[in-house]
Legacy VTK file of the C-alpha trace (Angstrom):
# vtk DataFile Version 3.0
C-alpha trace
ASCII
DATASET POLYDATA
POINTS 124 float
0.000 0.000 0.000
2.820 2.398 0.574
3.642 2.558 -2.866
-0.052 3.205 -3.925
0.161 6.057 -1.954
3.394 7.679 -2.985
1.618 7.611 -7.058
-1.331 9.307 -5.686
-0.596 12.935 -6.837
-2.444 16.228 -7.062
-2.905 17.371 -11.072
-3.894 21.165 -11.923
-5.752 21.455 -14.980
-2.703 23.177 -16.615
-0.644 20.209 -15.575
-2.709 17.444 -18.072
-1.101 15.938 -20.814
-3.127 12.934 -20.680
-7.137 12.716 -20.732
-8.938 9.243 -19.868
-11.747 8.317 -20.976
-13.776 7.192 -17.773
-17.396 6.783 -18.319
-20.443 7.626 -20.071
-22.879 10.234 -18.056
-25.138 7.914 -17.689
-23.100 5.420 -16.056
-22.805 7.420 -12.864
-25.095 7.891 -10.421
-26.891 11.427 -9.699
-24.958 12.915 -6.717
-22.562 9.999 -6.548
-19.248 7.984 -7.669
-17.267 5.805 -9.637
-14.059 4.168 -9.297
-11.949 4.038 -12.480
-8.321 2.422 -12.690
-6.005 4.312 -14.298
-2.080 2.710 -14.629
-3.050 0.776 -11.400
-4.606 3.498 -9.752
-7.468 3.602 -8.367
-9.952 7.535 -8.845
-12.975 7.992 -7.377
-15.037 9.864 -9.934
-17.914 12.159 -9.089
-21.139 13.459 -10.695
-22.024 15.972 -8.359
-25.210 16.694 -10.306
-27.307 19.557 -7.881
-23.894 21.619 -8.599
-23.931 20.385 -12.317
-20.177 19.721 -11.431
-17.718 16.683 -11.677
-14.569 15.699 -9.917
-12.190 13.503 -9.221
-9.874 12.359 -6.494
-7.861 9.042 -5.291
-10.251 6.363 -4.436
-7.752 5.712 -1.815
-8.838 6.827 2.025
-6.087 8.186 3.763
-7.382 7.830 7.325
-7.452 4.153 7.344
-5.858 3.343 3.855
-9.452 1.677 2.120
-10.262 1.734 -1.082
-13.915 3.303 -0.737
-14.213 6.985 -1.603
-15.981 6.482 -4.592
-18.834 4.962 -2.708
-18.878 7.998 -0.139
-21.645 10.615 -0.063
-21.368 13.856 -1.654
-22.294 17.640 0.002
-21.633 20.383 0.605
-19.960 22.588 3.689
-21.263 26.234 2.701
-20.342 26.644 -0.864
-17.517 24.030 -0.375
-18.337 21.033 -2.681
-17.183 17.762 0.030
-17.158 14.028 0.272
-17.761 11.985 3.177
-15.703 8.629 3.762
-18.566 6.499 4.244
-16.815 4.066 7.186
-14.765 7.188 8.638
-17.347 10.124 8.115
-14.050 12.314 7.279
-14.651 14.871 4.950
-12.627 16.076 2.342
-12.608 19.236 -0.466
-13.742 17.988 -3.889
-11.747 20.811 -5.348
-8.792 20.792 -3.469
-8.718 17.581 -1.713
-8.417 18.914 1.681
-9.471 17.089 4.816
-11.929 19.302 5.904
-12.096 18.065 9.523
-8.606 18.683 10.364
-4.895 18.873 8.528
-3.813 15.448 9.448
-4.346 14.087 5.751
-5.444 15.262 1.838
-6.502 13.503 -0.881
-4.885 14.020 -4.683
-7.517 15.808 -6.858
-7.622 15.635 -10.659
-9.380 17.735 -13.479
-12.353 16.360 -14.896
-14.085 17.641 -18.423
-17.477 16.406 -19.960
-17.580 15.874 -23.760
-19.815 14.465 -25.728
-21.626 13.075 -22.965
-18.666 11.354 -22.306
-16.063 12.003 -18.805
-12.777 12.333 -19.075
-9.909 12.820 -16.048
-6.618 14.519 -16.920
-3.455 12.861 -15.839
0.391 14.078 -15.955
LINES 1 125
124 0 1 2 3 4 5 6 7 8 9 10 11 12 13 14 15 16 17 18 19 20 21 22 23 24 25 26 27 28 29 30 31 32 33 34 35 36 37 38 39 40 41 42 43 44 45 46 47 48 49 50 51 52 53 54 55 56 57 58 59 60 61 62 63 64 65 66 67 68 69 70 71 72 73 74 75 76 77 78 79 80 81 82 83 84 85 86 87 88 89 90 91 92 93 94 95 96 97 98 99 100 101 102 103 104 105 106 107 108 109 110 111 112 113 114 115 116 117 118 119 120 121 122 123
């Protein structure tokens, strides 16, 4: 698992030289996630749909080091889109992957673009 989370690595949209092709629309859920595997990595991907946004972070939790983010519920703390861990209840930033109940751990966040009713997440 260490290694896992070593590859696990924030990418800004001006950082993307690679775009995956992750899902169709309709293949997520309204106001949910997928998990995708991307060169053995495993991204949570989210359709945030009552902010008509998407995003994407590691699938990995860093509290207790499961793979289950994906499957977490999605909010929001004031006009901060979150997720919740769904065994830990810790929250994180969909934006910037910050653990929103505390600094002891952050989650890598990656661009995500819509085309052709098709979702993509940019890699490095």
């Amino acid at each position: 698992m260490t290694s896992e989370l070593l590859n696990y690595k924030t990418v800004s949209p001006d950082e993307v030289t690679t775009w995956h092709e992750a899902c169709k629309v309709t293949d997520f859920p309204q106001d949910g996630g997928l998990c995708i595997s991307y060169q053995g990595l495993q991204i949570a991907v989210f359709n945030f749909s009552q902010r008509k946004e998407w995003y994407a972070t590691q699938n990995l939790c860093p509290h207790k080091h499961q793979m289950i983010l994906s499957r977490g519920m999605v909010g929001s703390e004031g006009e901060e889109p979150k997720v919740a861990c769904p065994f830990h209840k810790k929250t994180f930033s969909l934006k910037s992957g910050e653990n929103l109940n505390g600094n002891e751990c952050k989650l890598a966040t990656y661009p995500v673009k819509v085309e052709n009713e098709t979702v993509y997440v940019g890699f490095a």
